[in-house]
Structure formats: C-alpha cells, structure tokens
C-alpha positions in Angstrom: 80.4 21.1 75.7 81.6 24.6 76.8 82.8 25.7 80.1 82.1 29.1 81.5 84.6 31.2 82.0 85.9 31.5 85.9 86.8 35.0 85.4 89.6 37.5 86.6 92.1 36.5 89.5 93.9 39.4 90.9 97.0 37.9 93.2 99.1 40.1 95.4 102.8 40.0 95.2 103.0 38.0 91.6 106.1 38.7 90.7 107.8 35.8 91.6 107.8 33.2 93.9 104.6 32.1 95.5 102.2 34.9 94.1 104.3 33.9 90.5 103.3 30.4 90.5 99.8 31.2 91.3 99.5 33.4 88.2 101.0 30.9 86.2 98.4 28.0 87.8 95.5 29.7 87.6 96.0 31.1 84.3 96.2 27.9 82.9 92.8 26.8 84.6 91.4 29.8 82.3 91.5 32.5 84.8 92.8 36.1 82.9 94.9 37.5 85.6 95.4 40.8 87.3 99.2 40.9 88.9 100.3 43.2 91.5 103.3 44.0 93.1 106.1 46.5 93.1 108.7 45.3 90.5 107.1 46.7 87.4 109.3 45.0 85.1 109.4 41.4 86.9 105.9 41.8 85.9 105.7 42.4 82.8 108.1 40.3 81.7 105.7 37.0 83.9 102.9 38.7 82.3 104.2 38.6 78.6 105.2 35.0 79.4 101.5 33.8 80.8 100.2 35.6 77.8 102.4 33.8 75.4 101.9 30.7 76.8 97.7 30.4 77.9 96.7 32.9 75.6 94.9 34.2 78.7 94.8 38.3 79.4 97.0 39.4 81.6 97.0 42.6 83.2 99.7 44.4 85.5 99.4 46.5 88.0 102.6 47.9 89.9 101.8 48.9 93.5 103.6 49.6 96.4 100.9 47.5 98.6 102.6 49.4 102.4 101.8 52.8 100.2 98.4 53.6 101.0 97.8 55.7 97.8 99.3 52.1 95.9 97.2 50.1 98.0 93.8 52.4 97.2 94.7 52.1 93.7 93.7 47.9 93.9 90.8 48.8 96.3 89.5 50.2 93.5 90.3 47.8 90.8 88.7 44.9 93.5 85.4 47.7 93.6 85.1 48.4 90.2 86.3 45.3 88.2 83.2 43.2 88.1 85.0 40.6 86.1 87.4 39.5 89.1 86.1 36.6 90.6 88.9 35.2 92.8 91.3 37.6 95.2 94.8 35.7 96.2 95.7 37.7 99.2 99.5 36.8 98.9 101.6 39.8 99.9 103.6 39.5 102.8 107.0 40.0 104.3 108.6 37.9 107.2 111.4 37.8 109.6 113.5 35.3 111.7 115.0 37.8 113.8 114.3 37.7 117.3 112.1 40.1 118.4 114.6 41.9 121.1 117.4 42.1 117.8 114.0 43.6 115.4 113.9 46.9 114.6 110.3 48.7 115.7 109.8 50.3 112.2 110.0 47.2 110.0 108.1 45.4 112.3 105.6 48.3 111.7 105.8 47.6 108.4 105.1 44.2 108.4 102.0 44.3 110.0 100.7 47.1 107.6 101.6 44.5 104.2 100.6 41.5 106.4 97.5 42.6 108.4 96.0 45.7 106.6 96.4 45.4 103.5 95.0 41.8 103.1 92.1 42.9 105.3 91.3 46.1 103.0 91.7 44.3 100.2 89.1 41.4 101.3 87.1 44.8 102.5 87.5 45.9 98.8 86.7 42.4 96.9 83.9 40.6 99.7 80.3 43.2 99.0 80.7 43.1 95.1 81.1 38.7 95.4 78.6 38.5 97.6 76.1 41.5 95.4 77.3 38.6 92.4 77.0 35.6 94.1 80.4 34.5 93.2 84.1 34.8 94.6 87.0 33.5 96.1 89.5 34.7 98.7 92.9 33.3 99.0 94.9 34.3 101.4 98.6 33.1 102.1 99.1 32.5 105.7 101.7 30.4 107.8 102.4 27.6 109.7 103.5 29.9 112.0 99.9 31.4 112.5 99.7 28.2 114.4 102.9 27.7 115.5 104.2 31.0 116.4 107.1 30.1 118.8 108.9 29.2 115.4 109.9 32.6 114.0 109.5 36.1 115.1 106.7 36.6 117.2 105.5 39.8 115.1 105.4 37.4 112.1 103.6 34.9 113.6 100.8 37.0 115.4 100.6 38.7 111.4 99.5 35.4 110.1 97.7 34.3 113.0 95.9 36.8 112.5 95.2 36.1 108.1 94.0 32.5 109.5 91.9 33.7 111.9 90.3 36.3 109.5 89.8 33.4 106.9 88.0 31.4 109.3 85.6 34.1 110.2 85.4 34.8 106.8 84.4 31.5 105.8 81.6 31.2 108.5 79.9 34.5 107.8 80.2 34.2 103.6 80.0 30.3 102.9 76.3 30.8 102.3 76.6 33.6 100.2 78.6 31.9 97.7 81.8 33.4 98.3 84.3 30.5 98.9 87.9 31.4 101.6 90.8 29.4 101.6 94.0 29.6 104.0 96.9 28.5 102.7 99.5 27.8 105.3 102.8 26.8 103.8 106.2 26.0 105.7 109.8 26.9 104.5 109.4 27.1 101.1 112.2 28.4 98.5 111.5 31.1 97.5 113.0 35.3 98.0 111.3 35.1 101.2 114.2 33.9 103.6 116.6 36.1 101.7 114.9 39.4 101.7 114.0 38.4 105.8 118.2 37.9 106.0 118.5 33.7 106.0 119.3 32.7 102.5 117.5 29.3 101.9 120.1 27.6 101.5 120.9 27.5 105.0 117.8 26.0 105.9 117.5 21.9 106.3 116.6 20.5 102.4 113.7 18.3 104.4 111.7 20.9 105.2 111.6 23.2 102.3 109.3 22.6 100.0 109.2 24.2 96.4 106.7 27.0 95.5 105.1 25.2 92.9 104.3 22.0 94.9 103.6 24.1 97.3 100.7 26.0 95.4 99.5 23.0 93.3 98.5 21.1 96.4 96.9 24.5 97.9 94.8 24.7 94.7 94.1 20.5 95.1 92.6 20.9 98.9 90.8 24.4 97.4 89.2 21.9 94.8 88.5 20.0 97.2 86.9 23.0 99.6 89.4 22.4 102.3 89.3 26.0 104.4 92.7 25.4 105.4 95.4 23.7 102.8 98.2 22.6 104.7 100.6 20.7 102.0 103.5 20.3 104.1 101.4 18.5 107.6 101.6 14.3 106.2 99.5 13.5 109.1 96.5 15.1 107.9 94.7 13.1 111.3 96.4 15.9 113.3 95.1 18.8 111.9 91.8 17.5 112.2 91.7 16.3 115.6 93.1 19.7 116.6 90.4 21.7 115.0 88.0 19.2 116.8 89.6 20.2 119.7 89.3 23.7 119.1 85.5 23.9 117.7 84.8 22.1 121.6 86.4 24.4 122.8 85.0 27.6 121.6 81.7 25.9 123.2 83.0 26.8 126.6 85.2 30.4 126.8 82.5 32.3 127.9 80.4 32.1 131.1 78.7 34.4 133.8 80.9 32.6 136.2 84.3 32.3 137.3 85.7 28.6 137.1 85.3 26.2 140.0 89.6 26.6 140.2 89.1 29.9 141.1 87.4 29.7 144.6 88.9 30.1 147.4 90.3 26.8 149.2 88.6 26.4 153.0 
C-alpha cells in the first residue's frame, strides 16, 4: 500500500535548536524540507545531514527574517511553492530582562521577528492552502503567552499575541482544511536563554525540558489535532477547565449596557 506524499515543510529558524529538531522530525515523517534562518552554514551542514540520513530533499534558504528584503524573499517561496504544505512559524527571540533594564530598540526588534514576521508569513502561506485544500501552520509560542508575569513583559505580549493569532486562525480556516497548531513550550535548552543573556545552565534542571521531547510531544498532540500542545503542563485537566472558562466567558464581554457594579449606590 502506498502513502501519499505530505509535501514540503518550510520551518523558520532551523538551524538548531527547536526549528533543528523539527526539520529533523518531520523529515523523517516524509516531509522534504525548506530551512530558513540566518546561519548559512549551520544550515547546510543540518541540511546535508537530513539528506544523508532520510533521503528526503532538503532545501536552504538563508534569510535574515527582521530584514524585510530577507523576510519577502520566504513570502514568495510560501506564494509560489505549491509543493509546501506545512508552515512551522518558529523564529523568535526572547529576553528575561526587566523591562525598565531593556533597551527600546531590541525590544523593537523582537516584536518585528516575533509578531510580523510570523503574521506575514501565515499572510504568505494561508490563500494558496486554502485555494489547495490542504496546509498546516505551526507556530512556536510560549507559556508565557499565558503567563506573561514570568519573563519580560515585551516577550510575553509577542507570544500572547502568536496564541491568540493561532486561535483565530483555527476558527476561521478549520473548515477549509487548513489545520493550526500552537505550540507553547517552557524553558527548554536550547541557544535561546544564552543569546537572551541567562545561560541554561543557570536555570532549575526540573523545569527545562529538551528540544527534542519538547517537539515530539508537540507533533503527538498535532496528531492528535490538539490546537494548543502544551508538553510541559502534567495536569492536562487545567488547561482544559481554563479554556472552559475562557470560551464562557467570551459569551459575555460585550453589552449595550454598563454592568449592574457600575450604578451609582443610593
């Protein structure tokens, strides 16, 4: 019996880490891969290897995702390249610094590879998968996104604001056969708490997780159709009777009236 083919998976910042492992995953599901980041060599050397190994092709793209000449460069790809049928939206930078101690410019920064380009990516990738059909859209988020008293505030509102999108997302495409997925890890080791000035080492061992259980149980729940892939929450029960919570919620923010806490005592 043959299988089809699932296509092309472009992933953002592949060349290690997070974005390394997913190349390497989804590869070996039978997905030929477009990587992009910045360190041209990193990839080729990951791309040589995936190659080697899954037979798979692998193609590299090196772009400067905060360079809007780079980042229109994998617009077009995503526009043009009718074979990609899964985006991983994994890019991202990140900070612990308090957001007094931050400096304005960086912060700047992080918002433009956090915020914009995921969303003109998914801008790019969303009308041909739904014109086919068929797609996916990963995107890397946080815990923070829900949890954003943790880190830097600037972070967290960044990947609030990835969870948010994917949620939306999900509601307006499910029925077009496009499929989203937030993944929302905690510390994990990878470059990220180095390049953002913590080394990982200094973190407490119980709460980091690896990249690569990290992105095997993301692509278990994205088996499974879970929206939101949370590998690190045990108490799955919580999550859920949160989002309970917050779907009864959205039921009652809007009203042509003021609340009855709002009249004036007599």
């Amino acid at each position: 019996m043959t299988h089809a083919h699932p296509g092309t998976a472009l992933i953002t910042g592949a060349s290690s880490g997070i974005g390394a492992v997913y190349a390497d995953r989804l590869a070996r599901r039978g997905y030929n891969l477009i990587l992009v980041a910045r360190n041209r060599d990193r990839l080729n050397a990951l791309a040589r290897r995936i190659a080697d190994e899954t037979g798979r092709i692998v193609e590299v793209l090196d772009a400067d995702l905060n360079e809007r000449t780079s980042l229109a460069r994998v617009e077009a790809k995503l526009r043009e390249d009718a074979s990609i049928t899964l985006l991983v939206n994994n890019a991202g930078i990140g900070t612990h610094t308090a957001l007094l101690d931050s400096d304005l410019e960086q912060m700047t920064r992080m918002i433009e590879l956090n915020v914009t380009a995921p969303t003109r990516l998914t801008y790019a990738a969303a009308p041909g998968f739904v014109a086919r059909g068929k797609g996916a859209i990963i995107n890397i988020s946080s815990i923070v996104s829900v949890a954003p008293e943790i880190l830097n505030g600037v972070y967290g509102g960044s990947k609030a604001f990835v969870t948010a999108l994917s949620q939306s997302l999900h509601r307006e495409l499910a029925d077009k056969g496009v499929r989203i997925q937030a993944v929302l890890p905690g510390a994990t080791a990878t470059d990220f708490w180095a390049i953002g000035g913590l080394p990982v080492e200094n973190l407490d061992p119980g709460i980091v997780m690896s990249a690569s259980d990290l992105v095997d149980s993301a692509l278990m729940d994205f088996d499974r159709g879970e929206l939101i892939s949370i590998p690190s929450l045990h108490a799955l029960e919580a999550w859920q009777a949160y989002e309970a919570a917050r779907q009864h919620l959205s039921t009652q923010l809007s009203s042509n009236v003021p609340a009855p806490r709002y009249k004036a005592a007599h």
